[in-house]
C-alpha positions as CSV (number, residue, x, y, z in Angstrom):
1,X,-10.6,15.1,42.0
2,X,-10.5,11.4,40.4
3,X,-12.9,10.5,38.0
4,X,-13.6,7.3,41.0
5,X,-14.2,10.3,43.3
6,X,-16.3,12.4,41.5
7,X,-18.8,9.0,40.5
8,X,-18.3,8.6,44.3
9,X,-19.7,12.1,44.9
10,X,-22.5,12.2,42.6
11,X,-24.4,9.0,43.3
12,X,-23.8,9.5,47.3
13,X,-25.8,13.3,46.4
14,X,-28.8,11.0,44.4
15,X,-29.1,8.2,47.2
16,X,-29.7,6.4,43.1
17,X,-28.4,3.9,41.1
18,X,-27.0,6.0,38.2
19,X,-25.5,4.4,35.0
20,X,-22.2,5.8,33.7
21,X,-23.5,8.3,31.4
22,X,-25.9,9.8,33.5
23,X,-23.2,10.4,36.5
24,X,-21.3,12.0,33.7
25,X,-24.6,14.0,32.6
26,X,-25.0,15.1,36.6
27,X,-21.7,15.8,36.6
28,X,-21.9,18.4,34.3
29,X,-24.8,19.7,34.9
30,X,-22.9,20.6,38.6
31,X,-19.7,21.9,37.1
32,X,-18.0,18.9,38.9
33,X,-16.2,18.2,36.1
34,X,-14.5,21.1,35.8
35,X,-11.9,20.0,38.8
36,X,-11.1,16.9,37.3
37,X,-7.4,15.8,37.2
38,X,-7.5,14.5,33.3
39,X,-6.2,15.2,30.2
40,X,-7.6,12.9,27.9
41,X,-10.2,13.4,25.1
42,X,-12.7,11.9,26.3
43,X,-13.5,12.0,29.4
44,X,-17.3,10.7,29.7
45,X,-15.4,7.1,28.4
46,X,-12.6,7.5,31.1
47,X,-15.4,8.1,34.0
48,X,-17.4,5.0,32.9
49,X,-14.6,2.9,32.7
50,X,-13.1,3.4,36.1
51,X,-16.9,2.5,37.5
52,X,-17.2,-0.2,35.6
53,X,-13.6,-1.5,36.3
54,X,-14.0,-0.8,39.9
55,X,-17.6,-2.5,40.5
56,X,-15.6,-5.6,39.5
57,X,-12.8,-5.2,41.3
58,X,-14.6,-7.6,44.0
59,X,-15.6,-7.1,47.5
60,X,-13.6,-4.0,48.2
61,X,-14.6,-2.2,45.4
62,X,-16.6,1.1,45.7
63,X,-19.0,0.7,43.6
64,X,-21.6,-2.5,42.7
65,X,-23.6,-3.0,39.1
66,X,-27.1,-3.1,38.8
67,X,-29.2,-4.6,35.5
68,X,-28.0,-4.4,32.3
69,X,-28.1,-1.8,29.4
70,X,-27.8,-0.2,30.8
71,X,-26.0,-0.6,33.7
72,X,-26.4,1.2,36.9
73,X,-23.8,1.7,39.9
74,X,-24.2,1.9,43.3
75,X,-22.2,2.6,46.2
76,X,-21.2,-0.7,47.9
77,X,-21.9,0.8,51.7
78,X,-25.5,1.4,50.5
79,X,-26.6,-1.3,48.6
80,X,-27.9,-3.5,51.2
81,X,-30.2,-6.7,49.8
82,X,-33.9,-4.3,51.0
83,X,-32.2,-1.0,48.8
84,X,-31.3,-3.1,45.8
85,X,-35.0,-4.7,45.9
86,X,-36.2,-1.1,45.8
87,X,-34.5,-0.1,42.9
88,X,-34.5,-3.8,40.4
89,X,-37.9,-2.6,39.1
90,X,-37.6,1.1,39.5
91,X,-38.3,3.8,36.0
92,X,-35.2,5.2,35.0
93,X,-34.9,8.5,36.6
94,X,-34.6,11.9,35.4
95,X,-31.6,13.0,34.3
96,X,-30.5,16.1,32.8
97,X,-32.1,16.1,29.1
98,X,-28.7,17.5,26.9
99,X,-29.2,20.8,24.9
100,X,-30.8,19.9,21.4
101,X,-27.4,19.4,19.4
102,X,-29.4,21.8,16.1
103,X,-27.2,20.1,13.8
104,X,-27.8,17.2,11.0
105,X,-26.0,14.3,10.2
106,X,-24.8,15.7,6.7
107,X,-23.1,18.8,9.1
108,X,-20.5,16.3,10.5
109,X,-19.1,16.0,7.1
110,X,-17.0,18.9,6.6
111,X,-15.5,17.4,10.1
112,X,-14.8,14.0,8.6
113,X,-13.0,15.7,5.8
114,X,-10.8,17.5,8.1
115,X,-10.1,14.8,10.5
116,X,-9.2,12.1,7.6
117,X,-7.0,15.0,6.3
118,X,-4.9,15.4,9.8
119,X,-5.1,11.8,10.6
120,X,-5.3,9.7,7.7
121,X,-3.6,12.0,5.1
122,X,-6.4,11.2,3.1
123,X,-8.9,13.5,0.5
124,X,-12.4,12.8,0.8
125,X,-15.5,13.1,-1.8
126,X,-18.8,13.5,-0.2
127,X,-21.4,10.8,-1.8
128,X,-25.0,11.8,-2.8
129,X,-27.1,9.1,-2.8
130,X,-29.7,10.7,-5.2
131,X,-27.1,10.4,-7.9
132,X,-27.5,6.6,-8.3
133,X,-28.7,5.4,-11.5
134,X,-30.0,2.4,-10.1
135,X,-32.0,0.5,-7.1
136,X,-31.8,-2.5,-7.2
137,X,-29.0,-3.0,-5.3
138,X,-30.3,-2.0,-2.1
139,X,-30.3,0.0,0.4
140,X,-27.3,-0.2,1.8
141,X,-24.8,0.2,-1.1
142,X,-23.7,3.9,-1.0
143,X,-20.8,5.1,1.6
144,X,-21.6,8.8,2.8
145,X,-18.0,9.9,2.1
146,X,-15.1,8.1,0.6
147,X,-11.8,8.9,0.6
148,X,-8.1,8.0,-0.5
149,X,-4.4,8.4,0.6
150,X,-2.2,9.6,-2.5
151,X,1.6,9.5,-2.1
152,X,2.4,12.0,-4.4
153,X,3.2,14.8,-1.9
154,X,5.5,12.4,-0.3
155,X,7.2,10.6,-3.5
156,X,9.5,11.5,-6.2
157,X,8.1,11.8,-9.9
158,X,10.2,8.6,-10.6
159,X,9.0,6.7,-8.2
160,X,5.4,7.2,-8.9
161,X,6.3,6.5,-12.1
162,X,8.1,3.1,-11.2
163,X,4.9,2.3,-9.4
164,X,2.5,2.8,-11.9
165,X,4.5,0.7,-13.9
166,X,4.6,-1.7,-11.7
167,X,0.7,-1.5,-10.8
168,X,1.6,-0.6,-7.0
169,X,0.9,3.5,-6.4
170,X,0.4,3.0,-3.1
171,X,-2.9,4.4,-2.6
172,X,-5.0,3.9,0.3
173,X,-8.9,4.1,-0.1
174,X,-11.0,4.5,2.8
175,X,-15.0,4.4,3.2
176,X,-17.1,6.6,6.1
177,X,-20.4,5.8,7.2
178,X,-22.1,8.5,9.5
179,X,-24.6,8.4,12.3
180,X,-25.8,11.4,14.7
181,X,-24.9,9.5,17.6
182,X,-24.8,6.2,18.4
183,X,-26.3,3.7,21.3
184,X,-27.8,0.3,21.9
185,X,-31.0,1.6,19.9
186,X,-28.8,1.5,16.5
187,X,-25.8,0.0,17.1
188,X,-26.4,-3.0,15.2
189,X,-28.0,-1.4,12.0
190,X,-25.4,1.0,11.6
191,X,-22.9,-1.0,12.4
192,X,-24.0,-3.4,9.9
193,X,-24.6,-0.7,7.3
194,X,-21.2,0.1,7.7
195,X,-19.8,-3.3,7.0
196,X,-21.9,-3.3,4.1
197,X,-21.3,0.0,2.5
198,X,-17.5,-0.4,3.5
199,X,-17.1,-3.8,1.8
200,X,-14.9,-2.6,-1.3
201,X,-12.6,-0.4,0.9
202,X,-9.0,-0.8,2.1
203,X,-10.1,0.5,5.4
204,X,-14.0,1.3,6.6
205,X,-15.1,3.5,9.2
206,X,-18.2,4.4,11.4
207,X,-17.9,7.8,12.5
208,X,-20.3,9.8,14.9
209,X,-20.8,12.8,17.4
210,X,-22.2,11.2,20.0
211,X,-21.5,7.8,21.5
212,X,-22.6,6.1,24.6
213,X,-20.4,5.6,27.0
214,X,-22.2,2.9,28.6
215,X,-19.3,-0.1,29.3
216,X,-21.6,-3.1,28.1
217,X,-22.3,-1.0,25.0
218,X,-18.9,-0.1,24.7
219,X,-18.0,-3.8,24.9
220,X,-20.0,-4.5,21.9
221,X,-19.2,-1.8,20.2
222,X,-15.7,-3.5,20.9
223,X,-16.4,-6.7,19.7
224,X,-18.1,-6.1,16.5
225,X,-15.3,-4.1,15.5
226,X,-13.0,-6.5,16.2
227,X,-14.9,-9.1,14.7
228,X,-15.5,-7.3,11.1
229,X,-12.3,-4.5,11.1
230,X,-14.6,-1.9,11.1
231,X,-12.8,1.0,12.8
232,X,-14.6,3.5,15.0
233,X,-14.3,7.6,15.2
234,X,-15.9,10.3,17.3
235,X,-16.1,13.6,16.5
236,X,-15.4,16.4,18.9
237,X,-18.0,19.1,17.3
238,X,-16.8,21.5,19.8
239,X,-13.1,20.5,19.3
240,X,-12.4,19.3,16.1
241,X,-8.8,18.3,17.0
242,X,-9.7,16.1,19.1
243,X,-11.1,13.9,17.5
244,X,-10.1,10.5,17.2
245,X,-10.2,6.9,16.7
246,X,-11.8,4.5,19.6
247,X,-11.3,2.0,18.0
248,X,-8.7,1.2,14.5
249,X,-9.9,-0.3,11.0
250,X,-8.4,-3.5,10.0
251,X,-6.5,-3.0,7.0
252,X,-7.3,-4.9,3.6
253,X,-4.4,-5.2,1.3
254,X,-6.9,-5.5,-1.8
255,X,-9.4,-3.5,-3.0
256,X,-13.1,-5.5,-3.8
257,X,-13.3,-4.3,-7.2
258,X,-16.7,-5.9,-7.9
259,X,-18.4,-3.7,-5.0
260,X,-16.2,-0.7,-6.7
261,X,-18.0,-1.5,-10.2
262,X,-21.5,-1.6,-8.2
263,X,-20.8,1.9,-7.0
264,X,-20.0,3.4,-10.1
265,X,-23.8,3.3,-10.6
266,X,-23.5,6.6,-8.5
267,X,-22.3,9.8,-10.5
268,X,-20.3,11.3,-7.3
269,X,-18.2,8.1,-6.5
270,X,-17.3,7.5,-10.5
271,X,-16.1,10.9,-10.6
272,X,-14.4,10.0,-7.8
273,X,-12.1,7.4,-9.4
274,X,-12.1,9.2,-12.5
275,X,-10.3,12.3,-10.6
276,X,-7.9,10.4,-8.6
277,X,-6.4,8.4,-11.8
278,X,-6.2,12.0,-13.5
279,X,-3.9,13.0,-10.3
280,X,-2.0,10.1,-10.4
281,X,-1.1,10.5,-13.7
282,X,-0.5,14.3,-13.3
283,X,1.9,13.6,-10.4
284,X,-0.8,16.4,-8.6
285,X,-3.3,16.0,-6.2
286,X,-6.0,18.9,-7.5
287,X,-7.0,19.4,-3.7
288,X,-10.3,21.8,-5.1
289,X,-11.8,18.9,-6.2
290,X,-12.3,17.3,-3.4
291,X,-14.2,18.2,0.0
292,X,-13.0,21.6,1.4
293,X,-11.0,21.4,4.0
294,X,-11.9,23.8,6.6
295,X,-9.8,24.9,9.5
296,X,-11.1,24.2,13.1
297,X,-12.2,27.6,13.9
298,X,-14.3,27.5,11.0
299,X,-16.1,24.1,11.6
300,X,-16.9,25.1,15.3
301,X,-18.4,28.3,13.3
302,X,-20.5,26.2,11.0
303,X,-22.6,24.8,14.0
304,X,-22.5,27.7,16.1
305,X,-24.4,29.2,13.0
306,X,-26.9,26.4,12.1
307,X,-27.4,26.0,15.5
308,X,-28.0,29.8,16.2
309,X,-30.6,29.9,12.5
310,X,-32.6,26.9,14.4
């Protein structure tokens, strides 16, 4: 079955206009997914944008949209002028409610620490905001998790040596703001939170479980990376390899080091730079002090178990 099929099937069996995410909720719910010819990670983002690429595909498309965030499909051969009417100022309708997820936001953290290990070769350091000194600074100052990229596993001693000399070691420094999940209700603050907190970085990135795969929010989510170089992850609690990256950061050659001396104000992220300068001039990444990297089995075990206490 095609993902254009199975939408096909679904809002044929609701006689309803159904947004992308709640065909995929139905979907599951029936155990039509299971049949689907696909491969890809993420499926739920595939489905919606076949619907939405197909509603403006023009008049011989299956499907037409309705409203806007968010918007709804319809099949073509229904949606006469008197069925529309009916449903422009129709309540959303019930949907599957998804399973209580019985995790926190600080549980995706051991997954951001093995994803940026696999992906972007990168340590991380987990950031607790009650060891600021100060407040005045704001709210939004503190990353949740940082993290750099050391070459020393991949260079000789020389040429570390020939780098430090030359004040070029090659290290990349990365910033990770979490969220839950993410949709039009917080988009904009977290994104924005993000940019803010990921200001000093070589690369920033705002990582969550659960994304809406609704195509106008998509589109913005889209844009505003585009626009600022924010980059984009979802994690795969279930599956932590895969995991990926929707959408890439935008890479800064040079570090803000005025927004790095703000954050020293916080104990975790000036041990943080303390540690990685001992490394570099060790020539040894001291991998215990930084987040644990767990293996896959062992995140998916983390949940199952705070999950199961809840």
């Amino acid at each position: 079955m095609t993902f254009l099929e199975l939408a096909k099937k679904i809002v044929l069996e609701e006689n309803k206009p159904l947004s992308s995410d709640e065909i995929w909720q139905i979907a599951k719910s029936k155990g039509y997914d299971k049949p689907l010819k696909s491969e890809g990670k993420t499926p739920d983002y595939t489905l919606g944008a076949t619907v939405y690429s197909d509603a403006k595909s023009g008049s011989d498309s299956t499907f037409v949209s309705i409203g806007a965030r968010p918007k709804k499909f319809f099949l073509r051969e229904l949606a006469s002028e008197e069925v529309l009417k009916q449903f422009e100022n129709q309540a959303p309708i019930a949907t599957p409610v998804p399973k209580k997820t019985g995790y926190d936001e600080s549980d995706l953290h051991p997954f951001v620490a093995y994803f940026a290990k696999l992906h972007l070769q990168a340590f991380t350091k987990t950031i607790s905001h009650l060891k600021s000194e100060k407040k005045q600074f704001g709210e939004w100052v503190h990353p949740d998790i940082v993290g750099c990229y050391f070459p020393l596993e991949d260079w000789k001693p020389e040429v570390v040596d020939f780098g430090a000399v030359i004040g070029n070691t090659a290290v990349k420094m990365f910033s990770f703001e979490l969220k839950k999940e993410l949709n039009f209700s917080n988009l904009r603050e977290a994104f924005f939170q993000t940019v803010s907190n990921s200001s000093w970085a070589n690369e920033g990135y705002l990582v969550a479980a659960e994304i809406s795969t609704d195509e106008d929010f998509r589109a913005e989510l889209r844009r505003l990376a585009g626009s600022f170089g924010i980059g984009v992850i979802k994690v795969q609690v279930d599956d932590p390899n895969s995991s990926e990256i929707l959408f890439p950061a935008r890479t800064k050659e040079n570090l803000d080091w005025d927004a790095m001396n703000k954050l020293t104000m916080n104990a975790d992220f000036k041990g943080f730079l303390k540690r990685i300068k001992t490394d570099i001039q060790s020539k040894e990444v001291r991998k215990e002090q930084y987040d644990e990297i767990l293996k896959p089995d062992e995140l998916i075990g983390l949940l199952k178990k705070k999950q199961g206490a809840g």
